[in-house]
C-alpha positions as CSV (number, residue, x, y, z in Angstrom):
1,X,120.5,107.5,108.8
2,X,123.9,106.5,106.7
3,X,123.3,102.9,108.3
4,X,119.6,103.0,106.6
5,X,120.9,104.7,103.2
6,X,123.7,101.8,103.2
7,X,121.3,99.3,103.5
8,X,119.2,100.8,100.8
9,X,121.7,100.6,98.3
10,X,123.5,97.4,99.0
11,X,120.2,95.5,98.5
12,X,119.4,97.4,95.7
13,X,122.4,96.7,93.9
14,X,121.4,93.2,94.5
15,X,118.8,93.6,91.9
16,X,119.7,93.7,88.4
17,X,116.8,94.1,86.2
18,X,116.9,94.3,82.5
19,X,113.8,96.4,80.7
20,X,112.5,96.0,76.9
21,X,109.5,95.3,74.9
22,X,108.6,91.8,73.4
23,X,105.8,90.6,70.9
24,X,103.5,88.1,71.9
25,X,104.3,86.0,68.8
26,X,108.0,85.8,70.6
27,X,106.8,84.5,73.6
28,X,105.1,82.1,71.8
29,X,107.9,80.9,70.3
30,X,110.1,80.9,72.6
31,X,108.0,78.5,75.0
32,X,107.6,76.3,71.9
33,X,111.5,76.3,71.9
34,X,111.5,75.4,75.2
35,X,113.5,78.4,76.6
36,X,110.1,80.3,78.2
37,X,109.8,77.8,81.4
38,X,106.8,78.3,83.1
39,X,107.3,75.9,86.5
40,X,104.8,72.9,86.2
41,X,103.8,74.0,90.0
42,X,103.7,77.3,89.4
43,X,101.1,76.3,86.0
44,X,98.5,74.1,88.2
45,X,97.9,77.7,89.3
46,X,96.5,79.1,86.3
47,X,93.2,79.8,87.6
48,X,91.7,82.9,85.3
49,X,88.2,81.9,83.8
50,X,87.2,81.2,80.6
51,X,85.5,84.3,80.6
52,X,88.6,86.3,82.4
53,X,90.6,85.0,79.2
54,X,88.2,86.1,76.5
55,X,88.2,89.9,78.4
56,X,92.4,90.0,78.6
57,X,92.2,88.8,74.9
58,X,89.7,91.5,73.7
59,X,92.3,93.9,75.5
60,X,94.8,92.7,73.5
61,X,92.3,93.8,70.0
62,X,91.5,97.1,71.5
63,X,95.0,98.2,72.4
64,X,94.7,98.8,76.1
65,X,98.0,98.9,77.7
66,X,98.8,95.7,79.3
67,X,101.6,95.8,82.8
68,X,104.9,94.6,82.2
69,X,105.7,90.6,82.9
70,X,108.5,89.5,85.1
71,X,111.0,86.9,83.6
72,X,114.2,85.2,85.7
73,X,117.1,84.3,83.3
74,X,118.1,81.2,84.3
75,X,121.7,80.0,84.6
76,X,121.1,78.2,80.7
77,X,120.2,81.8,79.4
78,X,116.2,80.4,79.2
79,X,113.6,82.7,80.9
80,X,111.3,81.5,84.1
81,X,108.4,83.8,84.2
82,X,107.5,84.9,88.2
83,X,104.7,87.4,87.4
84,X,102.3,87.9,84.5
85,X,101.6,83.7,84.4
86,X,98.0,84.9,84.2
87,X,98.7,87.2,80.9
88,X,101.1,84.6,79.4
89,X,99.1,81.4,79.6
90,X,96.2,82.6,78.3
91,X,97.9,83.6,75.0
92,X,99.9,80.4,74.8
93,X,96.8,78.5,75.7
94,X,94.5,80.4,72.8
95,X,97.2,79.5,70.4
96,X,98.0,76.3,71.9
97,X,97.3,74.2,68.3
98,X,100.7,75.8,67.3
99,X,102.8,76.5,70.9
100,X,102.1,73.2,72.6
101,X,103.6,70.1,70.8
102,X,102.2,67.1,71.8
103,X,105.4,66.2,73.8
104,X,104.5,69.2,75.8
105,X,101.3,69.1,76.5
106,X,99.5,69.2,80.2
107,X,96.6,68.9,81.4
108,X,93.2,71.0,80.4
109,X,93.2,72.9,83.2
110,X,96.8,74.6,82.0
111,X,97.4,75.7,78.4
112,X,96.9,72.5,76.4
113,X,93.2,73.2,75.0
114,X,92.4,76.4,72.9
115,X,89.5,78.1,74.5
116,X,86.4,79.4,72.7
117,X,85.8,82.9,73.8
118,X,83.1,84.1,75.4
119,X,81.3,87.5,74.7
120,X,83.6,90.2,75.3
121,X,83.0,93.3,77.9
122,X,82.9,95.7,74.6
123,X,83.1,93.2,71.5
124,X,79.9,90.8,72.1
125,X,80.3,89.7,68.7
126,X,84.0,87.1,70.6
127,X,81.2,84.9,71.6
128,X,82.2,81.5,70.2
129,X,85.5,82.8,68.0
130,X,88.8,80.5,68.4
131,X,92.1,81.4,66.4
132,X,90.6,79.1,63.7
133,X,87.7,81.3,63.2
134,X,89.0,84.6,64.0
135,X,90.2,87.0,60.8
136,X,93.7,86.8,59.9
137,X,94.2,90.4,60.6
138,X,93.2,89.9,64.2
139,X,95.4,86.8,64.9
140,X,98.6,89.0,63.5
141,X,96.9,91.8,66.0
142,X,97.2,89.4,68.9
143,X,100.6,88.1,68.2
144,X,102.4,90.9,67.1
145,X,100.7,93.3,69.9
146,X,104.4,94.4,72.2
147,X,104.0,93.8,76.0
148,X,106.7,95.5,78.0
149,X,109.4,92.9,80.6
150,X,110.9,93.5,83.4
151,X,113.6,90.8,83.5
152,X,115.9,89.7,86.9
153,X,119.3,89.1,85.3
154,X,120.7,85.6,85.9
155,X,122.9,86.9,89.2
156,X,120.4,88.7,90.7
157,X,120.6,87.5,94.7
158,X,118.4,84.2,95.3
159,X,117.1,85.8,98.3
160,X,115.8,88.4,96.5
161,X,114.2,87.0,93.7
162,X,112.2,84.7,96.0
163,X,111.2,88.1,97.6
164,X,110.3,89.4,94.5
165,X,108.4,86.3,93.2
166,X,106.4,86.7,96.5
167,X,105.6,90.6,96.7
168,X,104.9,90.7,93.0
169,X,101.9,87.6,93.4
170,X,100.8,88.0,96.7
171,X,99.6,90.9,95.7
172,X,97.9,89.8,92.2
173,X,96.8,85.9,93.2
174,X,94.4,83.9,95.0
175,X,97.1,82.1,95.8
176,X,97.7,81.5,99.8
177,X,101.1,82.3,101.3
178,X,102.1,78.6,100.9
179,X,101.3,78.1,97.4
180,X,102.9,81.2,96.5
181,X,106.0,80.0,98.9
182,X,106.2,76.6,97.0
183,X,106.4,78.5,93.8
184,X,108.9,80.9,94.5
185,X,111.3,78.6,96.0
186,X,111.5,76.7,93.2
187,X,113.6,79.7,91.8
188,X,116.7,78.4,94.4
189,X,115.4,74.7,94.4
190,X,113.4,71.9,94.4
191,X,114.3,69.7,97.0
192,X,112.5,71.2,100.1
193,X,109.5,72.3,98.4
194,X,109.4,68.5,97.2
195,X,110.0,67.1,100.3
196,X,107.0,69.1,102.2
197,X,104.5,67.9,99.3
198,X,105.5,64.4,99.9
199,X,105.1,64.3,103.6
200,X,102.2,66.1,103.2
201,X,100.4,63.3,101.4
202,X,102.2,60.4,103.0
203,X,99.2,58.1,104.5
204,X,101.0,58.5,108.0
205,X,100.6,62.5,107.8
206,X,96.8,62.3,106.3
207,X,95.8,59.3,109.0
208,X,97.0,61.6,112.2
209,X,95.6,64.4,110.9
210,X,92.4,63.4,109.2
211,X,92.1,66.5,107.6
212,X,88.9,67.3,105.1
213,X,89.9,68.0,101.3
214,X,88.8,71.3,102.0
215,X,91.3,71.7,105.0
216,X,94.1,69.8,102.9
217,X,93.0,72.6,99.9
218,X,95.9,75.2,99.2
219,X,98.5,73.3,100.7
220,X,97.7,73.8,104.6
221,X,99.5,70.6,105.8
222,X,102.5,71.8,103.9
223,X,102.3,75.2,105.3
224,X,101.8,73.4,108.8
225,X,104.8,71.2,108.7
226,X,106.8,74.0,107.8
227,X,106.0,75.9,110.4
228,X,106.5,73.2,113.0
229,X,110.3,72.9,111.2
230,X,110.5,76.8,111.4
231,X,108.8,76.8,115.0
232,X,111.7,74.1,116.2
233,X,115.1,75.3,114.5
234,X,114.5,79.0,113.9
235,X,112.4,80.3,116.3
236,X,114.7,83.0,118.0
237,X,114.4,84.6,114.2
238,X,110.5,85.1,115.0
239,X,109.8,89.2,114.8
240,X,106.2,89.1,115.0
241,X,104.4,88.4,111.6
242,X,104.5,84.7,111.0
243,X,103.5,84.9,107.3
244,X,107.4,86.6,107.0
245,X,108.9,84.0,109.1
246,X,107.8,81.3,107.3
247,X,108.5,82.8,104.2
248,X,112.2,84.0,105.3
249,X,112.3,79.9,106.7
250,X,111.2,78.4,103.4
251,X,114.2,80.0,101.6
252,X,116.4,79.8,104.7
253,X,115.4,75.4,104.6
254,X,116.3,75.4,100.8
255,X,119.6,77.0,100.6
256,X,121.3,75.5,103.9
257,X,120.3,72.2,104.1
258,X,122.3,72.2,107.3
259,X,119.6,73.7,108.7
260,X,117.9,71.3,109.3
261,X,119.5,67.6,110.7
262,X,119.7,64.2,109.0
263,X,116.3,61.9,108.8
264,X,114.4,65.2,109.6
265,X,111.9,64.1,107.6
266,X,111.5,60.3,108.7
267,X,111.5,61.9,112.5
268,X,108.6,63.8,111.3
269,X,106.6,60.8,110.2
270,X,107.7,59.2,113.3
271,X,106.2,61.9,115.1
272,X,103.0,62.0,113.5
273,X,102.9,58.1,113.7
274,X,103.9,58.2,117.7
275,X,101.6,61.1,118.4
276,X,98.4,59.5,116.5
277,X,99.0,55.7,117.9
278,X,99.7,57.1,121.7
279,X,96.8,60.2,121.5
280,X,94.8,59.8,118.9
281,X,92.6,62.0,116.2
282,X,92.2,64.7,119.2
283,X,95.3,65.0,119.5
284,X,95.8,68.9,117.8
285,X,92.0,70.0,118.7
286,X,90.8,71.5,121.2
287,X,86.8,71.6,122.2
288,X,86.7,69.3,119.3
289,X,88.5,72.1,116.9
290,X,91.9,71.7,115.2
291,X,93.9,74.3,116.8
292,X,97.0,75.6,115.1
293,X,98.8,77.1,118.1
294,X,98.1,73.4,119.8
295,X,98.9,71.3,116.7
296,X,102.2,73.6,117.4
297,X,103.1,73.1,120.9
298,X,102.4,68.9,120.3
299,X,104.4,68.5,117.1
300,X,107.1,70.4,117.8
301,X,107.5,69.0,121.7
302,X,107.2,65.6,120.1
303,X,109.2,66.0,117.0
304,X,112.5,67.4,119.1
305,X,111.8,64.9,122.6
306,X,109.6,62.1,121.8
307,X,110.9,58.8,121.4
308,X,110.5,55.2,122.2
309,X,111.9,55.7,125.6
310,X,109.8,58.1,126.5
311,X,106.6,57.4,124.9
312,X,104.5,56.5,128.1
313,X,104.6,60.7,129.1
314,X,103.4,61.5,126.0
315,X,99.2,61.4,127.0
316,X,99.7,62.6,130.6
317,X,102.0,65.6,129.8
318,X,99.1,66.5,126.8
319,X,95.9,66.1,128.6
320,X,97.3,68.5,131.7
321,X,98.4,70.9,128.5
322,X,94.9,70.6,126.8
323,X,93.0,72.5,130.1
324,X,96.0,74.3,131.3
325,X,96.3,78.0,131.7
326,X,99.4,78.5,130.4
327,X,97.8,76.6,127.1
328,X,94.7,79.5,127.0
329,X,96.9,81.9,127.4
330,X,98.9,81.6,124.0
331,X,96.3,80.4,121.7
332,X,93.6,82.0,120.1
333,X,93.0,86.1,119.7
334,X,96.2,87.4,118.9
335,X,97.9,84.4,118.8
336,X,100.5,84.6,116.5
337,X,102.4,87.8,118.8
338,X,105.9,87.3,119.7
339,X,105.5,86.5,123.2
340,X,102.6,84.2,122.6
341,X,105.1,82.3,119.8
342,X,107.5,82.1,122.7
343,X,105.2,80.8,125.1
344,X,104.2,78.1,122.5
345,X,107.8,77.5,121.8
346,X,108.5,76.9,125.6
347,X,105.3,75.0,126.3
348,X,106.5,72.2,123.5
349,X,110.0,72.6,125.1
350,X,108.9,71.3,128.5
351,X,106.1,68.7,127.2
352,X,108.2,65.8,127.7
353,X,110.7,67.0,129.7
């Protein structure tokens, strides 16, 4: 029990917040001035409807209490917001005439274009109002309506404010774990999160795994070539929930770059390009069906073993895994348990071996 109560307040006092109240007309301004960031990954998921905009701006009118934002302060004293992007860009997008400069702006599907409002929930009479059209006395309403912030002060641990980041939108986006992963880290570091995006559209990457748009949609083969990284440097960290493991990698790849060795990712591509030219498009399906848990075992045996030298073993050693036992038996239902991991982990092991 002290051990637990220890732990409870050592993390805690890891977490310095800073609470106060804020006009919208400040937030305004202070993106205008550059020192409200709002990532450029994190914006290309604004996703609320026009119509889920006009309702959270009638709230605004009718005075129904909104929930605090979360800003970071950055090490330059500007603010990042990690929750409440939702809230915020629909206000800087209604009055984006005014808080989007020309040098600034992005595209329509962010806060560059002032929407017109559809009919409102309570207030039909929205329909078709923009700030232009909308009485003075309502615009002042808007801006000078107070949300309450919940701000992480500028030491705050890195590890947690990505756990933060991810607990506080997990739980409020349609975001999947990988998007939200990609955004979050971004909070430590660009780097990693960069490099993943651009192996996951390199031609190499896209040709071996001929992926639909749909299965490319909400960054799968980002989330899958982290997971092969996380599956062949970390896996003795594995507990049991690989939505946590990947997410505890993801930070763990951006803040020790030892982590991980030199050329990592040109021995991916090499991978991908060895694997596609020796097996083909089949080679992470099974029955015809892209298999994760197979994609696993082959990119992760290849990725640590496979090499000129030893290319020839490559087809032999995967069509006796492809009907094996030992293959059925860590697949599928209930896949992702420790032991199966393991399994996997030792299947890719001995591949090539």
């Amino acid at each position: 029990m002290k051990i637990l109560l220890e732990q409870i307040t050592q993390k805690r006092n890891e977490l310095k917040t800073d609470n106060y109240v804020i006009t919208w007309n400040e937030l305004i301004t202070m993106y205008k001035d550059n020192t409200l960031n709002i990532s450029p990954q994190f914006q290309r998921m604004f996703r609320w409807s026009i119509e889920q905009q006009s309702v959270f701006i009638e709230s605004i009118l009718l005075g129904i209490p909104i929930p605090p934002i979360f800003l970071f302060e950055e090490k330059d004293s500007t603010k990042t917001v990690i929750d409440g992007l939702q809230r915020v860009s629909t206000v800087i997008k209604f009055f984006s005439n005014e808080s989007t400069p020309s040098q600034k702006k992005v595209d329509s599907n962010d806060v560059a274009v002032p929407p017109v409002l559809t009919r409102g929930r309570i207030i039909e009479s929205l329909e078709g109002q923009t700030p232009m059209s909308l009485p003075v006395e309502l615009i002042r309403a808007i801006k000078y309506s107070r949300i309450p912030v919940i701000e992480l002060e500028r030491d705050t641990n890195e590890e947690v404010r990505y756990e933060v980041f991810i607990r506080l939108n997990r739980q409020g986006t349609d975001l999947t774990d990988q998007e939200l992963r990609n955004c979050a880290v971004r909070l430590a570091s660009n780097e990693f999160a960069d490099s993943l995006i651009e192996l996951a559209n390199d031609p190499i990457v896209n040709e071996a795994l001929k992926f639909s748009p749909k299965m490319r949609s909400g960054m799968y083969v980002e989330e899958l070539i982290l997971r092969s990284l996380a599956m062949a440097y970390d896996v003795k960290s594995y507990e049991g929930s690989l939505t946590d493991f990947l997410d505890k990698f993801m930070l763990k790849a951006t803040n020790r770059k030892e982590l991980l060795p030199s050329g990592w990712k040109d021995r991916i591509l090499i991978m991908f390009k060895l694997v596609s030219e020796t097996i083909g498009s089949k080679a992470f399906k099974r029955n015809g069906v892209f298999s994760p848990g197979l994609f696993e075992i082959v990119s992760v045996g290849a990725f640590l073993k496979l090499n000129q030298k030893n290319i020839r073993l490559l087809q032999p050693a995967w069509k006796e895994l492809i009907d094996s036992k030992e293959l059925s038996d860590c697949i599928g239902s209930g896949s992702n348990a420790k032991a199966k991991v393991l399994k996997r982990y030792n299947l890719a092991i001995g591949l090539l071996s």
